[in-house]
N, C-alpha and C positions, 0 to 999 in steps of 0.2 A: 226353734227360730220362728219368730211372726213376723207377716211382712205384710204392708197394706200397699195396695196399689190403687189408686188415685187415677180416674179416668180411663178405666179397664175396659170398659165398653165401647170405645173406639177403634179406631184403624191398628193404633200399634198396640192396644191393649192384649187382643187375645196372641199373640204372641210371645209376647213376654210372659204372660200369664203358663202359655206352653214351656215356655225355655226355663220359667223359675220351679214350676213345677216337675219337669223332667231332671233340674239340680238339686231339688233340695224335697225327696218325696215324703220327708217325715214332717216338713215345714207346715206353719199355720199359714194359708194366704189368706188376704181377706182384701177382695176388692170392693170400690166405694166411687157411683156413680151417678150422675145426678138422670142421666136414663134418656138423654136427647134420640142417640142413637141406636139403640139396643135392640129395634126392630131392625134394623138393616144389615142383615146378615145375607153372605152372599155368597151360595154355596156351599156352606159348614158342614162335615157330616155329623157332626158332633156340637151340642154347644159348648161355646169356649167355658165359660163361666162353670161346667161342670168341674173342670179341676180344680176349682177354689173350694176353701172350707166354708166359707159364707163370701153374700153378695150385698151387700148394703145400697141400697138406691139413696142418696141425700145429695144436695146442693153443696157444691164445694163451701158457697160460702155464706153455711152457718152450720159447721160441724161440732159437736162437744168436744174437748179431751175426754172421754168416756170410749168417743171410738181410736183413741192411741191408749189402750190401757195395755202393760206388758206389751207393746209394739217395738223391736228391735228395730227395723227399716225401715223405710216408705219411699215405694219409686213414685214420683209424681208426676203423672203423665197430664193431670186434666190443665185443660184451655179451651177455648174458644181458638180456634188451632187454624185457621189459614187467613190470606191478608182480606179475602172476601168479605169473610163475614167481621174480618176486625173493622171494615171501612164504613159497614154498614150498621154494626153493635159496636163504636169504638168506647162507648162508656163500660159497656158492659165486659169488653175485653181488656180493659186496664182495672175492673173489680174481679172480676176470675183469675184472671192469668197472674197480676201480680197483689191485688190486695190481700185475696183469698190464699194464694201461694204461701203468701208472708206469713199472714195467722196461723195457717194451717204449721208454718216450720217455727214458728214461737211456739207452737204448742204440742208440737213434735220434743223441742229439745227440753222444753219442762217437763215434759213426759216420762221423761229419757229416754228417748229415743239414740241410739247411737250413731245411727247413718242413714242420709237424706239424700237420693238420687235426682238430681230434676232435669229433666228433659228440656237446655235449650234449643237452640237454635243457631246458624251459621248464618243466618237471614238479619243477624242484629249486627252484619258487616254491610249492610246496605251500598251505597253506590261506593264499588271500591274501583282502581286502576287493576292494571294485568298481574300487578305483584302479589302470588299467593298470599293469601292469610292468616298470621299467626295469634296467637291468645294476647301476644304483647301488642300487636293490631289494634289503631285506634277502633272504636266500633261507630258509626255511622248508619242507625236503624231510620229506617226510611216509612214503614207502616206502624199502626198502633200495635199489631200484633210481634214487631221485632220491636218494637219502643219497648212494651211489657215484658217481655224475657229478658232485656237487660238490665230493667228496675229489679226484677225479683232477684235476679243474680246477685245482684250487690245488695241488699238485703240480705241474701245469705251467707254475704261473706260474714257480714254485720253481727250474726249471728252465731256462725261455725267457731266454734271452740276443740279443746281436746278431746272435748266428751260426745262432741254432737260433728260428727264430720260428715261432710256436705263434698257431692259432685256433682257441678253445674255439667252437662254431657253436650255438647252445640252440637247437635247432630247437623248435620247435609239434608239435603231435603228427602225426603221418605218417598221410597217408590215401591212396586210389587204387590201379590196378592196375599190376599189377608181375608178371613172371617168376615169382616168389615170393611170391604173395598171401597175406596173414595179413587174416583176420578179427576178431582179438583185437583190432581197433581201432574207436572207436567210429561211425566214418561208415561202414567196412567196415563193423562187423560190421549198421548197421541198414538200411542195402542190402541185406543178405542176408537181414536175416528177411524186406524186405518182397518179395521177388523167390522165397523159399522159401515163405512163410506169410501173405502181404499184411497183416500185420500187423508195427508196430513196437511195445515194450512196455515204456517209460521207466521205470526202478524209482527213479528218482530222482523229485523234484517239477520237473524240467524248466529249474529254474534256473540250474545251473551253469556257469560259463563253463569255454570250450576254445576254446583259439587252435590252428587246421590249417595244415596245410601238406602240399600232394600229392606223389609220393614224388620225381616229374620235377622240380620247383623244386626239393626238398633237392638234386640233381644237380647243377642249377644254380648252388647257392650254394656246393657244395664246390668247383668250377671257381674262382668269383670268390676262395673263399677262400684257393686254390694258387697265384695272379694278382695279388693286392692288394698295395695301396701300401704298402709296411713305414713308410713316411714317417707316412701317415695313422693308422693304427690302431697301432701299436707295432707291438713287436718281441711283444709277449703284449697280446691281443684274445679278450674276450670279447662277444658279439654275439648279441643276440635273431636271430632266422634264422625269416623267415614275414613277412606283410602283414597291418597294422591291422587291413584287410576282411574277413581271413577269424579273428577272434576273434567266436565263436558262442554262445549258450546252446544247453546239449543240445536242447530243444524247438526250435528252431531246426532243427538237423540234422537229426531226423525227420522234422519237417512239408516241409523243401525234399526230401527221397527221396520224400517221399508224392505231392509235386507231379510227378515224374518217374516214378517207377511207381506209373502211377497204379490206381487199386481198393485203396489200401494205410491201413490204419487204425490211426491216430495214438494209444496210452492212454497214460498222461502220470498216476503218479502224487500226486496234489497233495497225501497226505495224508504224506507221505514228509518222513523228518527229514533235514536241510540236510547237504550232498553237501560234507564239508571239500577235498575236489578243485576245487577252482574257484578262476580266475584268468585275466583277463586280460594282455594282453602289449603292450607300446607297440614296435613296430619302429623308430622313427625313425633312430636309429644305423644300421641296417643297409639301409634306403632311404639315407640320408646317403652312407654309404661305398660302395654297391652299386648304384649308379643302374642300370646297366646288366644285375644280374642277381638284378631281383625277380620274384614269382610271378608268373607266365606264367594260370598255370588259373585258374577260375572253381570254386565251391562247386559251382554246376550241373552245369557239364561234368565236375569228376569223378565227380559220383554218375551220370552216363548212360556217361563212360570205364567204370566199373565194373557199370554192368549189362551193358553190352555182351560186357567180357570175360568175365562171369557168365554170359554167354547163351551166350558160347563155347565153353563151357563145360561146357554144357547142367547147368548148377549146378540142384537143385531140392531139395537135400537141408536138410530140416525139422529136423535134429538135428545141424547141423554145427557145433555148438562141442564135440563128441566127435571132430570130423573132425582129419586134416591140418591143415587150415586155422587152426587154433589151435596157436598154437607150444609151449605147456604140454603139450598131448596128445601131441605129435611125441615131447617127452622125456620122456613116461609111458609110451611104448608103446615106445622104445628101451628103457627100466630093464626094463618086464616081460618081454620077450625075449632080459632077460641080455645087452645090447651096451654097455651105460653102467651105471658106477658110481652112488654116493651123491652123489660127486662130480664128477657127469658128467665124466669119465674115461673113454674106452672100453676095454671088458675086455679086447679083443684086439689094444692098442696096441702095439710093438716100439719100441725106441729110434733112429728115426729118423723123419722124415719123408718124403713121398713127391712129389716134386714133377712138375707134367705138362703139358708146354708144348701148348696144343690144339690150334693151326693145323699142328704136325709129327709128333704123333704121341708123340712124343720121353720117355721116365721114365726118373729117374736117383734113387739115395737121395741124400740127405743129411743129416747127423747133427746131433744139436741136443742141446742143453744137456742 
């Protein structure tokens, strides 16, 4: 079996890369990324990328069919991946997220590629009422970055046949520690202030809902989704991705980190106007079809997972949403040292790609579109 993973050098990259690796150890992986964040590793004893058979650094969007040659899979994680940076790159987040996507899955299923995993989003349910959300749910995406996962989506129905079967996965928002910790998320980031500042400091009125999901279960559920019965879900599945239990009101998420680091104090705007991000999410479909691989974690245990590795850290820094740890600063501080374009581009690209098998050592170019 070959499988290419697509934005492996991220948050939920090296995870998955663990969980497919640890399923499938006679497997060819082969991840492909364009290398934004690959320096931001955050306490790894091990690099992730060693469990893959090679590591191709290239730009999602201008890949060849050369690199889906005998490629059975492809989980495709890459994006321009929060609403931040989609507000501030919104051109460039509707050519990654969904032009790039697109090509990428034409050229997938010419390939033959047999099955295409993509990592949406529960965030393309934008301003909802109290009534959980289900797939039949009109969707309502409110940022460029939930605009573009619901365009690729429907392109991939566009595309999904008998032979090329597609699982759109709307994960819940992604929380916990990872290889490559991002802050820019909201259980992260209020861990951190209360672990930097023992305060947490809700600019909202507290009420909005957010369905989670820790980065280890998305792992989990790309597995199930490389695995599943074509019978049951189609040949194209789209699929809420996360557990009933863990859809929270922000106030909620604070006060449980408060309860774990503890001396940490809770201000909870109440005079604050209503937060159009909120939305719950009904899983049922994806318990239905997934008995076997739903969320494992607890709300609790990730917020003490993530102090721990915070401790590891020796994390204490009061101003880190200028740090690393926020993926928006990563690609502010490439642009102002002249490495990335307007269009995050890197300025010192060459026409080929460079790919780097870990366990041998082993670099060869290879040329692409």
């Amino acid at each position: 079996m070959k499988i290419l993973i697509t934005g492996n050098l991220g948050y939920v990259g090296p995870g998955v890369t663990r969980r497919l690796r640890a399923r499938y150890p006679d497997a060819t992986l082969i991840g492909i990324d364009t290398g934004y964040f690959a320096h931001c590793l955050t306490g790894a004893a091990r690099l992730p990328e060693a469990a893959l058979d090679t590591q191709i650094y290239a730009d999602i969007r201008r890949i060849s069919r050369d690199v889906l040659e005998d490629v059975d899979a492809v989980v495709h994680l890459a994006a321009i991946s929060n609403d931040p940076m989609g507000n501030v790159y919104e051109a460039v987040t509707f050519d990654v997220n969904y032009r790039a996507g697109a090509d990428l899955a034409a050229l997938a299923r010419d390939a033959g590629v047999r099955s295409f995993v993509f990592a949406s989003s529960c965030s393309v349910y934008g301003a909802a009422d109290d009534h959980p959300r289900t797939e039949q749910s009109e969707v309502a995406p409110i940022t460029a970055y939930a605009k573009s996962k619901v365009l690729l989506e429907r392109r991939l129905g566009e595309l999904a046949n008998e032979n090329f079967h597609v699982t759109c996965l709307r994960f819940a928002t992604a929380c916990g520690m990872s290889d490559r910790l991002r802050l820019d998320l909201v259980l992260n980031d209020f861990v951190a202030c209360a672990i930097s500042t023992k305060r947490i400091t809700v600019l909202s009125d507290g009420t909005p809902w957010r369905p989670l999901i820790n980065v280890s279960d998305m792992a989990r559920a790309v597995e199930w989704a490389l695995e599943r019965d074509v019978a049951a879900g189609g040949h194209f599945l789209v699929v809420n991705t996360g557990g009933d239990a863990w859809n929270y009101q922000v106030q909620e998420l604070a006060n449980a980190v408060a309860r774990i680091v503890l001396g940490t104090e809770v201000s909870i705007n109440h005079q604050a106007p209503p937060d159009k991000r909120s939305y719950r999410v009904d899983f049922s479909l994806f318990r239905e079809l997934a008995p076997r691989h739903q969320p494992q974690m607890s709300l609790l245990g990730t917020i003490e997972g993530l102090r721990l590795g915070l401790a590891a850290m020796h994390f204490d820094d009061q101003n880190f949403r200028s740090s690393p740890l926020m993926r928006l600063r990563v690609l502010t501080d490439l642009r102002s040292r002249g490495l990335l374009t307007e269009s995050l581009d890197w300025i010192d690209k060459i026409p080929v790609h460079t790919e780097v098998a870990p366990l041998t050592g082993h670099i060869s170019a290879v040329a692409t579109a």
